[in-house]
The first five atom37 places (N, CA, C, CB, O) and aatype in JSON, in Angstrom:
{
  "aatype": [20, 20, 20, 20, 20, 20, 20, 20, 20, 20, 20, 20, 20, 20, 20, 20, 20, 20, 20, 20, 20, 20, 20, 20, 20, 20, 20, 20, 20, 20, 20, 20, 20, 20, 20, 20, 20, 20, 20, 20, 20, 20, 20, 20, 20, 20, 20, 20, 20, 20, 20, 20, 20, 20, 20, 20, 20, 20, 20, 20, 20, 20, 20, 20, 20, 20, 20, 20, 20, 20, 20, 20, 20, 20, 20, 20, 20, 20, 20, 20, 20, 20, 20, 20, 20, 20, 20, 20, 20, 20, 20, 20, 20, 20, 20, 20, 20, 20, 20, 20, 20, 20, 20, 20, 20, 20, 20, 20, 20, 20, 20, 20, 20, 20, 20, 20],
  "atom_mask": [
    [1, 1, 1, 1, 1],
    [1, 1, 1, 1, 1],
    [1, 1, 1, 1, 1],
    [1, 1, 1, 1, 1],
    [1, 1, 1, 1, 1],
    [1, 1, 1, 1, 1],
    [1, 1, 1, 1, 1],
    [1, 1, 1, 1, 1],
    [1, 1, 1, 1, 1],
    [1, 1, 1, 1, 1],
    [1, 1, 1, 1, 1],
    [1, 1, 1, 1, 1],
    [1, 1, 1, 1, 1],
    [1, 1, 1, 1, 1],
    [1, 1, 1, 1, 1],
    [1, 1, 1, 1, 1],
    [1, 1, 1, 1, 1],
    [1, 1, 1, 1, 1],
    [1, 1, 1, 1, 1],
    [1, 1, 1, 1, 1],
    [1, 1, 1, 1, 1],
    [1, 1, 1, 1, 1],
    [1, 1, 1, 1, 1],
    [1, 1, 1, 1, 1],
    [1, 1, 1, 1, 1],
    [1, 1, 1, 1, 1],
    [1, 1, 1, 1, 1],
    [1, 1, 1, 1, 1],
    [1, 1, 1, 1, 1],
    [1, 1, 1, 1, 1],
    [1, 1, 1, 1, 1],
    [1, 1, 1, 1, 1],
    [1, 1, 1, 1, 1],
    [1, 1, 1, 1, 1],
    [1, 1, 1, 1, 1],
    [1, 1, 1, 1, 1],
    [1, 1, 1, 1, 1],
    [1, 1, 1, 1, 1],
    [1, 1, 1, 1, 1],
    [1, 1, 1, 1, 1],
    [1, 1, 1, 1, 1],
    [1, 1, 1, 1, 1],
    [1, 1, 1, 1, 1],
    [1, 1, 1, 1, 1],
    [1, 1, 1, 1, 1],
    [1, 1, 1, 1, 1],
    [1, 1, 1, 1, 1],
    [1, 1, 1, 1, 1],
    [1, 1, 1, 1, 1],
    [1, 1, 1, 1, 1],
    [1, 1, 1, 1, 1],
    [1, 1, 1, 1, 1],
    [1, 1, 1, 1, 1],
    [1, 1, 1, 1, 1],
    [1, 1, 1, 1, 1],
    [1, 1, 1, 1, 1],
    [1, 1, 1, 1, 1],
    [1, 1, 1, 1, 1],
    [1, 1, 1, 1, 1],
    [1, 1, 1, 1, 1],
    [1, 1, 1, 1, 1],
    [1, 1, 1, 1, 1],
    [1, 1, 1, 1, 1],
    [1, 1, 1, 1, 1],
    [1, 1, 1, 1, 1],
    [1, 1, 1, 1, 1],
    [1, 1, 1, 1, 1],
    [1, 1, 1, 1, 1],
    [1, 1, 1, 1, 1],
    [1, 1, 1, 1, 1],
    [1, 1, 1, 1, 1],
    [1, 1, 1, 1, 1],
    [1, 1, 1, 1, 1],
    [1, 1, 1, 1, 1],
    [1, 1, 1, 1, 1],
    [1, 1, 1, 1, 1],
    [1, 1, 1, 1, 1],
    [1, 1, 1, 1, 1],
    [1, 1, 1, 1, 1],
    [1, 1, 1, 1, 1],
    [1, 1, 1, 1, 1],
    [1, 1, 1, 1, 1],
    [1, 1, 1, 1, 1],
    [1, 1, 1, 1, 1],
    [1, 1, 1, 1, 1],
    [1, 1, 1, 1, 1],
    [1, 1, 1, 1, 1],
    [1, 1, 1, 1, 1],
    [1, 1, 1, 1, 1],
    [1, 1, 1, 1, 1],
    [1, 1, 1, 1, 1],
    [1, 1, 1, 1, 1],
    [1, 1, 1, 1, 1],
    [1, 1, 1, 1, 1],
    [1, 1, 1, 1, 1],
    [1, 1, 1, 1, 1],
    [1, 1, 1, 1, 1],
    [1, 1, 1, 1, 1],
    [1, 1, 1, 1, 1],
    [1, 1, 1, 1, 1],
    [1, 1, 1, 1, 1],
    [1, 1, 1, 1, 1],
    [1, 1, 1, 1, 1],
    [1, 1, 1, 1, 1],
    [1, 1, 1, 1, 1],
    [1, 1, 1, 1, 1],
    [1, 1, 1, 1, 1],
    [1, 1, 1, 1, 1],
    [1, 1, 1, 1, 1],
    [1, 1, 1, 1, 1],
    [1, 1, 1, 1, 1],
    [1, 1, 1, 1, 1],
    [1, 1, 1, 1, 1],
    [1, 1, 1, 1, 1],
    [1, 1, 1, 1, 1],
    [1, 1, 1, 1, 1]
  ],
  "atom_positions": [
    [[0.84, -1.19, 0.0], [0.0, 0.0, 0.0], [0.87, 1.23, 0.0], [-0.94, 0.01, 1.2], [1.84, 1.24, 0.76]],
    [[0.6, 2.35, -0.82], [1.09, 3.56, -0.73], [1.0, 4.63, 0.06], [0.93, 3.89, -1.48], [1.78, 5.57, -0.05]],
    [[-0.03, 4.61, 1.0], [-0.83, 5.15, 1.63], [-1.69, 6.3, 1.4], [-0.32, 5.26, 2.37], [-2.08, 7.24, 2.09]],
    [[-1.92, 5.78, -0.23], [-3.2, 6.74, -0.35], [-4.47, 5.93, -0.21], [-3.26, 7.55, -1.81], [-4.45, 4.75, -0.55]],
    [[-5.7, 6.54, 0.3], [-6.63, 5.78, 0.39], [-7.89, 5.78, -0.72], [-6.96, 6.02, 1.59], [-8.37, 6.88, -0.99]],
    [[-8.38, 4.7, -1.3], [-9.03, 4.7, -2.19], [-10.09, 3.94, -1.94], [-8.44, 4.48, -3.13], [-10.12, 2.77, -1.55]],
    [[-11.31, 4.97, -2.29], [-13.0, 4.73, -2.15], [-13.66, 3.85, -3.43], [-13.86, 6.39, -2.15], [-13.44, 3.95, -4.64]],
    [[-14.58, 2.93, -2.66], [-15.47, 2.22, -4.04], [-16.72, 2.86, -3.43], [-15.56, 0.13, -4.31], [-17.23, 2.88, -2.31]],
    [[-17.04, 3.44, -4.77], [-18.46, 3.58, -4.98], [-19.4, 2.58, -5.26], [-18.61, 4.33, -5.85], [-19.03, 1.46, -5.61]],
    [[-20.81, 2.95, -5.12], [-21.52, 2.08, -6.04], [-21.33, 1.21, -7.42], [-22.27, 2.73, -6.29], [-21.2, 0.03, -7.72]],
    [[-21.36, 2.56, -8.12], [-21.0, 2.31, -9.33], [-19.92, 1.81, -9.94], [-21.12, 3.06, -9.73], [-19.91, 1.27, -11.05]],
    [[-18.57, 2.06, -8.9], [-17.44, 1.08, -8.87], [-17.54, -0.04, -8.74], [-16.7, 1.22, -8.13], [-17.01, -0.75, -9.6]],
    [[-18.18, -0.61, -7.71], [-18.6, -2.19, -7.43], [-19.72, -2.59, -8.77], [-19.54, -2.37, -5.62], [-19.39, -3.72, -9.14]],
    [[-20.47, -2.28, -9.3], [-21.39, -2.44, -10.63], [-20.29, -2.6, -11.46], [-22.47, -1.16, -11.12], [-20.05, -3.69, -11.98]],
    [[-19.6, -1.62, -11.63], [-18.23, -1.76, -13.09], [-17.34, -3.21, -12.64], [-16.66, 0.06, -13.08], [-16.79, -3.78, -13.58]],
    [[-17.21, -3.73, -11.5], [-16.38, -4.59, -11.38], [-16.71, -5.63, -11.34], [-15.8, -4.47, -10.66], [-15.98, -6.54, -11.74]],
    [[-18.27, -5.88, -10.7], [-19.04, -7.19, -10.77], [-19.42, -7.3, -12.67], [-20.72, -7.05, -9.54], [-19.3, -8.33, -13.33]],
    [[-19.75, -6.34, -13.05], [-20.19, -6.26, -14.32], [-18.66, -7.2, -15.35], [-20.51, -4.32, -14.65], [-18.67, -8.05, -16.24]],
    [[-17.79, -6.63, -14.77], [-16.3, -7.32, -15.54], [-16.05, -8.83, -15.14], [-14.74, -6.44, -14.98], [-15.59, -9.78, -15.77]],
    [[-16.53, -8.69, -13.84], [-16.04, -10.04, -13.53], [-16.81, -11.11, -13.63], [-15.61, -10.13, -12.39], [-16.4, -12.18, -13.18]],
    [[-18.34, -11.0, -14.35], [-19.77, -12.06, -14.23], [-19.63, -11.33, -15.88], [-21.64, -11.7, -12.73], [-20.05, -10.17, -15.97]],
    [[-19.2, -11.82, -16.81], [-19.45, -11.35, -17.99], [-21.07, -11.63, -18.64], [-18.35, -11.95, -18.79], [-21.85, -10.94, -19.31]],
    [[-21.12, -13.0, -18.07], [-22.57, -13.26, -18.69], [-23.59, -12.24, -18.35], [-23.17, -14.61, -18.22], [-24.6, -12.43, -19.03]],
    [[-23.69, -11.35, -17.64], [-24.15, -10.37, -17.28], [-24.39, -9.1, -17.28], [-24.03, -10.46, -16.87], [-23.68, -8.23, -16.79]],
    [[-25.5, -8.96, -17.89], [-25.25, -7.15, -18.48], [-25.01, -6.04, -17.6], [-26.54, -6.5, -19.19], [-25.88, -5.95, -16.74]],
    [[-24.2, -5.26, -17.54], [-24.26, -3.88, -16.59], [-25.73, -3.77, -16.01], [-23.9, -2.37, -17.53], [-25.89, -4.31, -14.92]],
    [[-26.89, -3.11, -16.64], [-28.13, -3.04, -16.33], [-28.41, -4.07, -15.61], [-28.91, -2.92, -17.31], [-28.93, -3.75, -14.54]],
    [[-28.22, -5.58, -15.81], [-28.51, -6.92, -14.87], [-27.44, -6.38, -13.53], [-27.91, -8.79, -15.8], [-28.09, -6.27, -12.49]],
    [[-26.49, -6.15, -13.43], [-25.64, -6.31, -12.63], [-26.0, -4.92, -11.3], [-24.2, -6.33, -13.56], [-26.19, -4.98, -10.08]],
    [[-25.97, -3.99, -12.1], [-26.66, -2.83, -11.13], [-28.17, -3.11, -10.67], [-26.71, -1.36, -11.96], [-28.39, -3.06, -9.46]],
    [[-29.09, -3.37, -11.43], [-30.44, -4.18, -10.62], [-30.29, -4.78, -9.34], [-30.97, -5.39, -11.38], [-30.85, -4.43, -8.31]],
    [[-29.31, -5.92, -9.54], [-28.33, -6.91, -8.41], [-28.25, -6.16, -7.48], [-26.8, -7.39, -8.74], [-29.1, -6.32, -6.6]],
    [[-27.58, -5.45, -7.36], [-26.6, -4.46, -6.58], [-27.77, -3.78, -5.9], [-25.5, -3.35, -7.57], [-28.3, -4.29, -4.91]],
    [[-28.24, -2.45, -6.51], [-29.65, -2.14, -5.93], [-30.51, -3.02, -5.31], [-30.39, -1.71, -6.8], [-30.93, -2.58, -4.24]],
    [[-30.9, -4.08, -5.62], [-31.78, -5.0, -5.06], [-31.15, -4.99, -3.75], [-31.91, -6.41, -5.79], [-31.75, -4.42, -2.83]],
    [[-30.04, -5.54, -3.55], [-29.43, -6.25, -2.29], [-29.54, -4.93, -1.18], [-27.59, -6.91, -2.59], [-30.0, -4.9, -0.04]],
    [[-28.83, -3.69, -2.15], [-28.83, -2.81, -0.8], [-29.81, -2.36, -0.25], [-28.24, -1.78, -0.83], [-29.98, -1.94, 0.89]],
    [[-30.76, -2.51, -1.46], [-32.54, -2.0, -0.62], [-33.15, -3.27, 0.24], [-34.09, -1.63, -2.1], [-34.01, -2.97, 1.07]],
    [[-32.83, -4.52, 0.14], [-33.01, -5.55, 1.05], [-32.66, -5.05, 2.46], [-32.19, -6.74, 0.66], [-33.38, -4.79, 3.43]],
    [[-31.05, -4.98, 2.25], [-30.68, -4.9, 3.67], [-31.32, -3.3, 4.28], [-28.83, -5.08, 3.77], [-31.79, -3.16, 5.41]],
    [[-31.24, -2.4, 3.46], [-31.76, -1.13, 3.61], [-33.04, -1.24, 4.75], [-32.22, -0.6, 2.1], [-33.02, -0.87, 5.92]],
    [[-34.17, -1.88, 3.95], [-35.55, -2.22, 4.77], [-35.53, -3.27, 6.19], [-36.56, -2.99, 3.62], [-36.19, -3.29, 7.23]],
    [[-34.07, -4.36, 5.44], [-34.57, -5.2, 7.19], [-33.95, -4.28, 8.18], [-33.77, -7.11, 7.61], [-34.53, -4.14, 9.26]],
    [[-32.81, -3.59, 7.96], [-32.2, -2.7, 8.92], [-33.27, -1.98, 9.39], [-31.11, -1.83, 8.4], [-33.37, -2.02, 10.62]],
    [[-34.49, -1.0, 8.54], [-34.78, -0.1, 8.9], [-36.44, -0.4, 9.85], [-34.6, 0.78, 7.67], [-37.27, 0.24, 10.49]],
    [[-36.11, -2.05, 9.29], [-37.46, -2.98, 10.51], [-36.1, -3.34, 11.53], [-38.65, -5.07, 9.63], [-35.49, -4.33, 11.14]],
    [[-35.8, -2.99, 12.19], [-34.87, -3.54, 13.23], [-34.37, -5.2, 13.09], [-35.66, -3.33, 14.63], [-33.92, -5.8, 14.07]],
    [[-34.48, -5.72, 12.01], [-33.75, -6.69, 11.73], [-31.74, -6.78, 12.19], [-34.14, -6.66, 10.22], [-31.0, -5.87, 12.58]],
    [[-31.54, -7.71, 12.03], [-29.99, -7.91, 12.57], [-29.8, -8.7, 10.64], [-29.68, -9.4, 14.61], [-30.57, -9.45, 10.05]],
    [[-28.37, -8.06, 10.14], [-27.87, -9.1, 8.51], [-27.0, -9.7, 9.3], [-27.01, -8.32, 6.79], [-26.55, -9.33, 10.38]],
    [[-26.82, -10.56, 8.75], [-24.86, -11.7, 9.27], [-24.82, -12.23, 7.8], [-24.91, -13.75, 10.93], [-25.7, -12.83, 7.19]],
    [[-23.64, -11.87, 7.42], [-23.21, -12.4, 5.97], [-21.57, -13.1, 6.75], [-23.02, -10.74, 4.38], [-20.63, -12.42, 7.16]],
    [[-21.67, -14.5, 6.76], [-20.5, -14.98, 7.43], [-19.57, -14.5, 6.72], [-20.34, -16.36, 7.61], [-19.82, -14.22, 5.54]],
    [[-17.72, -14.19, 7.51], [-17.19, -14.36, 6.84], [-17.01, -12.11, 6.37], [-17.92, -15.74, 6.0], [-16.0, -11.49, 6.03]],
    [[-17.99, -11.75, 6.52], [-18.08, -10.34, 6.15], [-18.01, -9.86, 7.37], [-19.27, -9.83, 5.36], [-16.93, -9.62, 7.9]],
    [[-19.21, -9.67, 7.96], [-19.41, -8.76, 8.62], [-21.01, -8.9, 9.53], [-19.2, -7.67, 7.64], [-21.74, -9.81, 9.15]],
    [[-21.44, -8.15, 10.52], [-23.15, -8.57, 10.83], [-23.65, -6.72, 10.95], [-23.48, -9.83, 12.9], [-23.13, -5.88, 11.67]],
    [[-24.99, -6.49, 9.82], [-25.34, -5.02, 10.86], [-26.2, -4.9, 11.82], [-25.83, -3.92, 10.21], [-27.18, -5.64, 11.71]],
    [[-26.17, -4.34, 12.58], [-27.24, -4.39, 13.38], [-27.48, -2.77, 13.35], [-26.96, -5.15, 14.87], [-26.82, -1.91, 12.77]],
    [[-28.9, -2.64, 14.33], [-29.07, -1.05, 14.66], [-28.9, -1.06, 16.35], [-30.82, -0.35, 14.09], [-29.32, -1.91, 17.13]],
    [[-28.09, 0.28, 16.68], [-28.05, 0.45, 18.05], [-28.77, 1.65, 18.65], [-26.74, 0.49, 18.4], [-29.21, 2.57, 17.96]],
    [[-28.86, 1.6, 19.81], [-29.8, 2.65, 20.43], [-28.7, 3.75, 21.04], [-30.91, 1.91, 21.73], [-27.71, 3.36, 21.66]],
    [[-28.94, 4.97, 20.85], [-28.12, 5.85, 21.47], [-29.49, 7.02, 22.19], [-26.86, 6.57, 20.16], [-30.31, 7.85, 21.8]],
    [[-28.96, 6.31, 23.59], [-30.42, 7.01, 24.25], [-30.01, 8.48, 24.75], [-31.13, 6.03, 25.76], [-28.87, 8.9, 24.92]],
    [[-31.07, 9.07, 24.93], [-31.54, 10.52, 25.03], [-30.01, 10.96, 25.89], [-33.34, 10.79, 26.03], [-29.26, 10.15, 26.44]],
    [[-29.81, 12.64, 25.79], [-28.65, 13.02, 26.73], [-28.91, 14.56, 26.26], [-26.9, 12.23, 26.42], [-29.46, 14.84, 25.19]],
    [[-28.49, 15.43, 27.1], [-28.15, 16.68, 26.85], [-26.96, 17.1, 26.69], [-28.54, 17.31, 27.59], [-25.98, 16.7, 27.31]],
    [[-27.0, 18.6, 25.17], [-25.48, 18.38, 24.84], [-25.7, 19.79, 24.98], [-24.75, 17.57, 23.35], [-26.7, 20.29, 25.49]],
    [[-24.48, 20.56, 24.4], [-24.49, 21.97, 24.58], [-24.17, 22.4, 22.89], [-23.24, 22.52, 25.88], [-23.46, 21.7, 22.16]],
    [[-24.89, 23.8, 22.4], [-25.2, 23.96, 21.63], [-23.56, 25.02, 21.28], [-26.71, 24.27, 21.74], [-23.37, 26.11, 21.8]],
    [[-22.93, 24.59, 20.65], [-21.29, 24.96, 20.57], [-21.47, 26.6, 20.47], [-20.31, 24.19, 18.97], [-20.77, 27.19, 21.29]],
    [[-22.2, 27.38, 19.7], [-22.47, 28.86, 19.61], [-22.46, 29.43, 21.24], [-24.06, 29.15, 18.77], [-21.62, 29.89, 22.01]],
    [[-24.24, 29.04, 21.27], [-24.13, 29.37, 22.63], [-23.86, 29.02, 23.87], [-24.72, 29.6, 22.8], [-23.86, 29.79, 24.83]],
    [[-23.56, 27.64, 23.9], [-22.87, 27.3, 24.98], [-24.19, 26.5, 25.65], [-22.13, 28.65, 25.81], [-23.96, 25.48, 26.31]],
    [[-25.79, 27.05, 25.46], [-27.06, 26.48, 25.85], [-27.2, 25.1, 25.51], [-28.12, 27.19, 25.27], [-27.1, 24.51, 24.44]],
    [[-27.61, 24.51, 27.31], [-27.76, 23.11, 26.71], [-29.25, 22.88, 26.04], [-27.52, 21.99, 27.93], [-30.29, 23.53, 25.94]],
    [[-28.75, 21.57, 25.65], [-30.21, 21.21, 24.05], [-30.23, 19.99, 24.63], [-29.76, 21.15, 21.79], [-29.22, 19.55, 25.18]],
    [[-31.53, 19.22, 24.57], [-31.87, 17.85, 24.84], [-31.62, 17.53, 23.54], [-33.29, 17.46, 25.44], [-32.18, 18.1, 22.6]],
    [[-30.65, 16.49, 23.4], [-30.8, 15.31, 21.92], [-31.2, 14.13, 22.37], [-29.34, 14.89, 21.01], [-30.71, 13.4, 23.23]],
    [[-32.59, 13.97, 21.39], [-33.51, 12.76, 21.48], [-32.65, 11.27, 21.14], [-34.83, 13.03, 20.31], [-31.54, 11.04, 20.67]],
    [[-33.79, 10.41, 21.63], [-32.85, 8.73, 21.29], [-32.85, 8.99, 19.63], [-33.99, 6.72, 21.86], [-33.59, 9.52, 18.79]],
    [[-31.7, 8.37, 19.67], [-31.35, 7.82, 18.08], [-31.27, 6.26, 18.35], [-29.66, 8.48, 17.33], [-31.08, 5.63, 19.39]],
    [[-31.53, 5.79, 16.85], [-31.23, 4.06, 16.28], [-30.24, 4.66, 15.29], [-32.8, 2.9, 15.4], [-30.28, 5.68, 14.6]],
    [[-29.51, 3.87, 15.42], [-28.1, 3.92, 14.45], [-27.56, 2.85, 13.51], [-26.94, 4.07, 15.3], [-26.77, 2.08, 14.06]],
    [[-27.77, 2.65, 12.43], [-26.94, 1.22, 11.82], [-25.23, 1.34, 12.25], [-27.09, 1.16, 9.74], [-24.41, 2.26, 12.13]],
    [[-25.14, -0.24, 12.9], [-23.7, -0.42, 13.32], [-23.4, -1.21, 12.46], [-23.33, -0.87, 14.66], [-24.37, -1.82, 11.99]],
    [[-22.2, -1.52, 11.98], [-21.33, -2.72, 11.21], [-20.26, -3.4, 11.78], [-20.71, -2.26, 10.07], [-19.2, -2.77, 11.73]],
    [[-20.2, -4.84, 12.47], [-19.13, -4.96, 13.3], [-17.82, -6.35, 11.79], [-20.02, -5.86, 15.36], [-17.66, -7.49, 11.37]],
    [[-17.61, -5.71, 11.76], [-17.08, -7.21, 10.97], [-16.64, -7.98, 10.86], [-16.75, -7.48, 10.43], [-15.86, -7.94, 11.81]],
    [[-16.43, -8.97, 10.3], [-16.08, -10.38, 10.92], [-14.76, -11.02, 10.55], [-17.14, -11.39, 10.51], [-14.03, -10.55, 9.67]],
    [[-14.51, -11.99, 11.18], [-13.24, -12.14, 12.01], [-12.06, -12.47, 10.6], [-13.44, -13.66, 13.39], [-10.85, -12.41, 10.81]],
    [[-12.49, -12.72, 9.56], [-12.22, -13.03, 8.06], [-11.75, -11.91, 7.36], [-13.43, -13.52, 7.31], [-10.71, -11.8, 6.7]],
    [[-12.95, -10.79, 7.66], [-12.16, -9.47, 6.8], [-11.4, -8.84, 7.92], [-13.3, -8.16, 6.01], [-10.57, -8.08, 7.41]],
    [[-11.3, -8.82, 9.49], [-10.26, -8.45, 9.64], [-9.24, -8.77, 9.86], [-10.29, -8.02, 10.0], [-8.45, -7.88, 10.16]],
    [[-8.73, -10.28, 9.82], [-7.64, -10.44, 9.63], [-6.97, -10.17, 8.07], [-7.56, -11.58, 10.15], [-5.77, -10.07, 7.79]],
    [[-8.08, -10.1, 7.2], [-7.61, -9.85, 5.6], [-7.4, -8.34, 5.58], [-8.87, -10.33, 4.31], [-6.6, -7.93, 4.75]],
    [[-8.01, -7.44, 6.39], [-7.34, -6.43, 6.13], [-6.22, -5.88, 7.64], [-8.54, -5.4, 5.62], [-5.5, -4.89, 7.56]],
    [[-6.28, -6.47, 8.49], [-5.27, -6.53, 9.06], [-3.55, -6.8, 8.62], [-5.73, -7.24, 9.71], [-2.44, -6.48, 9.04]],
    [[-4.08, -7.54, 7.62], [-2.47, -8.24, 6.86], [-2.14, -7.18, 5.91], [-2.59, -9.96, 5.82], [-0.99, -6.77, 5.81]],
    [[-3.25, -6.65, 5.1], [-3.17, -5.43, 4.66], [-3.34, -6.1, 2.98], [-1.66, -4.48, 5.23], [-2.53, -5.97, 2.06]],
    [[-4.59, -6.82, 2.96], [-4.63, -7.82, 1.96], [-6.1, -7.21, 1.46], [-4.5, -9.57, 2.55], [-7.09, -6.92, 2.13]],
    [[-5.9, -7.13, 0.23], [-7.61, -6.93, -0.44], [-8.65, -8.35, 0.36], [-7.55, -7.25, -2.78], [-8.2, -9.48, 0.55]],
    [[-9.58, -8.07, 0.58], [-10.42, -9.07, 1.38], [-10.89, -10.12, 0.16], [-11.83, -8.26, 2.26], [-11.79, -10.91, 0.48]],
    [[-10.5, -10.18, -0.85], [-10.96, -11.33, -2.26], [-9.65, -12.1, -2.33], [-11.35, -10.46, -4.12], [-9.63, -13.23, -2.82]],
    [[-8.53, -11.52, -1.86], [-7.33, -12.87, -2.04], [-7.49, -13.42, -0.68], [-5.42, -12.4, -2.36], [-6.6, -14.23, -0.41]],
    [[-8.37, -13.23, 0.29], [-8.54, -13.51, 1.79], [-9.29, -14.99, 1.23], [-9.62, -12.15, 2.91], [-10.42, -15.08, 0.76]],
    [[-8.24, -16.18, 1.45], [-9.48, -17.54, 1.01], [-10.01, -17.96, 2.3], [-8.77, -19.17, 0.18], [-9.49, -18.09, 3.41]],
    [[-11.53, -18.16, 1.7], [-12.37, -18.23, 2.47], [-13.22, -19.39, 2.39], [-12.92, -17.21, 2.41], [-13.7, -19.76, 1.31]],
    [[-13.48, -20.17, 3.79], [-14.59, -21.64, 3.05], [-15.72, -21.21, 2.95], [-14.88, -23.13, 3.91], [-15.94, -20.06, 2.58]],
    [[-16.8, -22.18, 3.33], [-18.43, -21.52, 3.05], [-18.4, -21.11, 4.18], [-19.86, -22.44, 2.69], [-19.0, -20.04, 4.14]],
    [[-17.93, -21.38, 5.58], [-18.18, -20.77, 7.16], [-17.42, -19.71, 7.06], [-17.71, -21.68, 8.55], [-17.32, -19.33, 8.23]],
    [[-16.66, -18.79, 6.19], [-16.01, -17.59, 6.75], [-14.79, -17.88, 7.78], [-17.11, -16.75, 7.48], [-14.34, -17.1, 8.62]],
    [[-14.44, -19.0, 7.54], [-13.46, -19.2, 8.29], [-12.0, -19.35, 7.21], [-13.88, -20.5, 9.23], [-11.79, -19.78, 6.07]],
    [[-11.31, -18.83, 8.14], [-9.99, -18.98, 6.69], [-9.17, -19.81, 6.64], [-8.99, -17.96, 6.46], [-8.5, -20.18, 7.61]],
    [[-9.07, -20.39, 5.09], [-8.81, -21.66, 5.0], [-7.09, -22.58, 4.88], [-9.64, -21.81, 3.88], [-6.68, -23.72, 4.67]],
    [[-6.54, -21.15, 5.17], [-4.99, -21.29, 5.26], [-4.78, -21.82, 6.75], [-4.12, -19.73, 4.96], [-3.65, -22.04, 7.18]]
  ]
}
């Protein structure tokens, strides 16, 4: 690594699944893509828990009520409970990016366990 850091977009991950599933049209491949994130989108936003072994699990957390101070004036403000999507991830991608390894040369069995 060089230590610059580099972002995938959406549409980055579409261009790459799209290259790498040839049988598959861009338009098929972004559908895919959309589909999945509006899946997890809705169970998250029903308080569902995802676990994709091997990745990662999201859950939503509660960050209950507290009073903060309003940085201008210094006046405190009640901030209401929040639900928050958390991402904790799993024990596979971080040792793959611990090593400092793209998480796709990380071999992996069907349990997310690594197979080296």
């Amino acid at each position: 690594m060089d230590g610059t850091k580099e972002g995938m977009t959406r549409s980055d991950l579409v261009g790459q699944l799209a290259e790498q599933f040839d049988k598959l049209t861009h338009r098929d491949t972004e559908f895919a893509v959309k589909t999945i994130i509006d899946a997890m989108s809705d169970a998250l936003a029903r308080g569902h828990r995802i676990e994709i072994r091997g990745f990662g699990s999201f859950s939503i957390n509660r960050r209950p009520p507290r009073v903060g101070r309003n940085p201008r004036s210094g006046e405190q403000v009640v901030v209401p409970e929040k639900l928050v999507p958390h991402f904790k991830p799993g024990k596979a991608l971080r040792e793959a990016v611990d090593a400092n390894l793209p998480a796709d040369e990380a071999v992996l069995d069907v349990t997310g366990r690594s197979a080296s």
